[in-house]
Residue, then its C-alpha position, 0 to 999 in steps of 0.5 A: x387600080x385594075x389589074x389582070x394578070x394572064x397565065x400565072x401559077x398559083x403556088x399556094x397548098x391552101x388555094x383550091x387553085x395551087x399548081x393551076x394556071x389561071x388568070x387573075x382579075x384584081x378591082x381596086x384592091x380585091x380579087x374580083x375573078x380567077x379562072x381561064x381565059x377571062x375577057x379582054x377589058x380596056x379598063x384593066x392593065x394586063x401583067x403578063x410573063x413567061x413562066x409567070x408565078x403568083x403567091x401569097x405576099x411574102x413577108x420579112x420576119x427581120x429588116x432594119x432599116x435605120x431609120x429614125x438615127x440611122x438615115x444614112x444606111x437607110x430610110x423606111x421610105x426606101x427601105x419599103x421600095x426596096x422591099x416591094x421590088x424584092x417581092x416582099x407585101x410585108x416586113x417586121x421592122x427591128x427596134x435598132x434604130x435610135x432611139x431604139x423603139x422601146x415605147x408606144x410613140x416609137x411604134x406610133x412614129x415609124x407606122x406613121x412613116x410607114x402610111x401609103x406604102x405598098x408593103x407593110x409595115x409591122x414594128x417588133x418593138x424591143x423587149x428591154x429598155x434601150x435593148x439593154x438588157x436590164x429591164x423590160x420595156x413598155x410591152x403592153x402599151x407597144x403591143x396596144x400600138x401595133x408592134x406584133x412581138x418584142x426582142x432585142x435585135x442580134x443581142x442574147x438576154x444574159x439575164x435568164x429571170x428577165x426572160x422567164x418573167x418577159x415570157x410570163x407577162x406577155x401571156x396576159x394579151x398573147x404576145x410574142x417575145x423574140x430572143x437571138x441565142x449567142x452567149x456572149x461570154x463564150x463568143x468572147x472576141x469571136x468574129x467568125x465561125x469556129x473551125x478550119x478556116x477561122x484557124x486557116x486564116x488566123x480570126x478569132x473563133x465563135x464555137x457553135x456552143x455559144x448558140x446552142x447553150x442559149x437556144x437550150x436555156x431559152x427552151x428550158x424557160x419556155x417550158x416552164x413558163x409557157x407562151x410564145x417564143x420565136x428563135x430568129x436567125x438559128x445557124x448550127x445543126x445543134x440548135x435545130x436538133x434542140x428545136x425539133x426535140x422542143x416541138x415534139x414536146x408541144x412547147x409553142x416555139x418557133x424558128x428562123x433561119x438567114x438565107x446567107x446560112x442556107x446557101x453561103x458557108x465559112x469558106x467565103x472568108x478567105x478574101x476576109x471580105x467583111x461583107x461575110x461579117x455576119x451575125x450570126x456567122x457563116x458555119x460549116x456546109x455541115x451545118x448548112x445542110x442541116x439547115x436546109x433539112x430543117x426547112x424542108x421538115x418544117x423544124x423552121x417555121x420560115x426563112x428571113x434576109x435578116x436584112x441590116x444596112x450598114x453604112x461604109x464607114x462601119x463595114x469597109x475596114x479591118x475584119x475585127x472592127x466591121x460591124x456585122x450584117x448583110x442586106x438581104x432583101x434584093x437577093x432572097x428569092x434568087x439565092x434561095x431558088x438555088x438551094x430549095x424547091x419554089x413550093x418550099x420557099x413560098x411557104x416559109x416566106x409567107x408563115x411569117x404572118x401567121x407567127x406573127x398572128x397577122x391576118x392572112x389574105x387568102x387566094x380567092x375570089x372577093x379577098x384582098x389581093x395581097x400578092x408576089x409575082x415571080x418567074x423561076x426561069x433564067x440564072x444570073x449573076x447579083x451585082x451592085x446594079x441589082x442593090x437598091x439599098x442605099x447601103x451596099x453591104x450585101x454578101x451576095x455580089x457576085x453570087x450566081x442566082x435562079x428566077x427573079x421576083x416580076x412585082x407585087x400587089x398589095x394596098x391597091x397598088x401595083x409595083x413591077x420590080 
């Protein structure tokens, strides 16, 4: 496919073309020229938008889709569609399908599904078996097939010695192992965040604490074991302040946080809307905005959807039952432009890759073009119509938004949003 795209400027601090705007001229897959005012070709589709940005392709460090057992919440195929129209050249797929993908013939079968698509696939195949929690799943055979790290997806590893021998094991082929921070036994029948408006409103409380116990356990392993180890989804001001203090040290752990806990806080509750059912929960503006301190110190390394499709049946009931989580990918850009800087959120939305240890496309002349388009004009409101999930569960209906993704490049293939 052939392309030019007119007047677009590059956020990219390791391009020699950042803050410039230029045209791009992309041949079949590869950035054939960049500069001002490049000659008119018939043969090229010319993309053109006021305000127009480009970017390295972003990547999701955290979707579930559903698929292979769960088809009704959502398919890799739509789930793909949904994430090139969101902005998004890459995702990391959770294991929580069913069966879980635990073994190398899972990760064979969803990269498979996975073929043609404009946004990559790359699989996160589960640390135990069946996301158990017993004992540890087919590492090595899975990281031989394509899976780029290994977790339980929103489950905590009770069993600190499986942790400690999954660190030590994966050092042997540089693996990476994921593992969500709540001890259980604290949360107990917790269903939100802990404080003021959980008391207000008469649901049960989970205390920070139970994630900042684990998130200083797991760091406490690391640093006995050595290796890699990435903490998704962190929420409390706490757990941050641990982290900062972990990489000041050297260990080699990285972080992420949910764009429901950089803009949304517990105060949402109050309709006990389940949609804000989430894991881990909406905290306090305190701890929100020392999220966002974390992010713009690069204590966070990046920023997730942490998008999970959950079927009505499951989340439109009473607040004790619903299953937690929130799509995400449709509403990232536009809730995180209200709350950080465009130069930020390009960077934390594209070092997933380098986390993941995944070759990076570079903005320059005769590389891949592996791109995000996106203005940062114009505010709207998000509502059903801009879900293209096929799961509605989304906390942010409603929600006022800034900019808005324009389309993608990537796989030689050119999808507008």
């Amino acid at each position: 496919m052939k392309i030019i795209i007119r007047e677009a400027k590059i956020i990219d601090s390791k391009s020699p073309f950042h803050q410039q705007i230029v045209d791009v001229k992309i041949n079949d897959g590869i950035i054939e020229k960049i500069g001002k005012n490049l000659a008119q070709d018939s043969l090229y589709k010319e993309i053109s938008h006021a305000n127009l940005h480009l970017s390295q392709g972003w990547m999701d460090s955290s979707v579930s889709l559903g698929e292979p057992g769960y088809e009704d919440r959502e398919t890799i195929a739509n789930g793909l569609h949904v994430a090139s129209k969101s902005g998004f050249t890459a995702i990391a797929l959770q294991p929580n399908s069913f069966p879980v993908i635990d073994n190398q013939s899972q990760i064979h079968f969803v990269k498979q599904k996975a073929k043609h698509s404009a946004t990559d696939l790359f699989p996160i195949g589960a640390l135990t078996k069946n996301c158990e929690g017993t004992d540890l799943a087919e590492l090595f055979d899975m990281k031989n097939a394509g899976a780029v790290a290994f977790g339980d997806y929103g489950q905590s590893l009770a069993n600190a010695n499986l942790l400690k021998i999954g660190l030590q094991y994966v050092q042997d082929f540089d693996g990476l192992v994921i593992t969500f921070c709540q001890d259980d036994k604290i949360k107990g029948s917790g269903v939100v965040n802990e404080g003021v408006v959980s008391t207000r409103l008469g649901l049960k409380g989970i205390p920070n604490l139970a994630e900042e116990l684990i998130v200083a356990r797991n760091l406490f392993l690391l640093e006995y074991t050595g290796g890699k180890l990435h903490l998704p989804t962190i929420s409390t001001a706490k757990s941050v302040d641990l982290i900062r203090e972990a990489k000041a040290k050297g260990l080699q752990v990285t972080c992420s946080v949910a764009v429901s806990n950089l803009v949304l806080t517990d105060e949402k509750l109050d309709g006990f809307d389940t949609r804000y059912k989430l894991s881990p929960p909406l905290r306090t503006n305190e701890d929100r905005l020392a999220l966002l301190a974390g992010v713009a110190d690069n204590t966070i390394d990046i920023i997730t959807s942490d998008h999970n499709p959950i079927d009505i049946e499951h989340k439109k009931m009473e607040f004790d039952g619903a299953k937690n989580g929130s799509i995400g990918l449709e509403s990232a850009f536009g809730a995180l432009l209200t709350v950080l800087p465009v130069e930020t959120i390009v960077a934390k939305l594209t070092h997933a890759k380098s986390i993941f240890s995944i070759e990076i496309s570079e903005i320059a002349e005769g590389k891949p073009a592996n791109i995000t388009l996106f203005t940062t004009d114009g505010e709207w409101v998000f509502t059903k119509e801009n879900i293209l999930s096929k799961s509605k569960n989304s906390a942010f209906l409603g929600t006022k938004m800034k900019g808005k993704v324009i389309g993608i490049y990537n796989n030689n293939t050119f999808i507008e949003s």
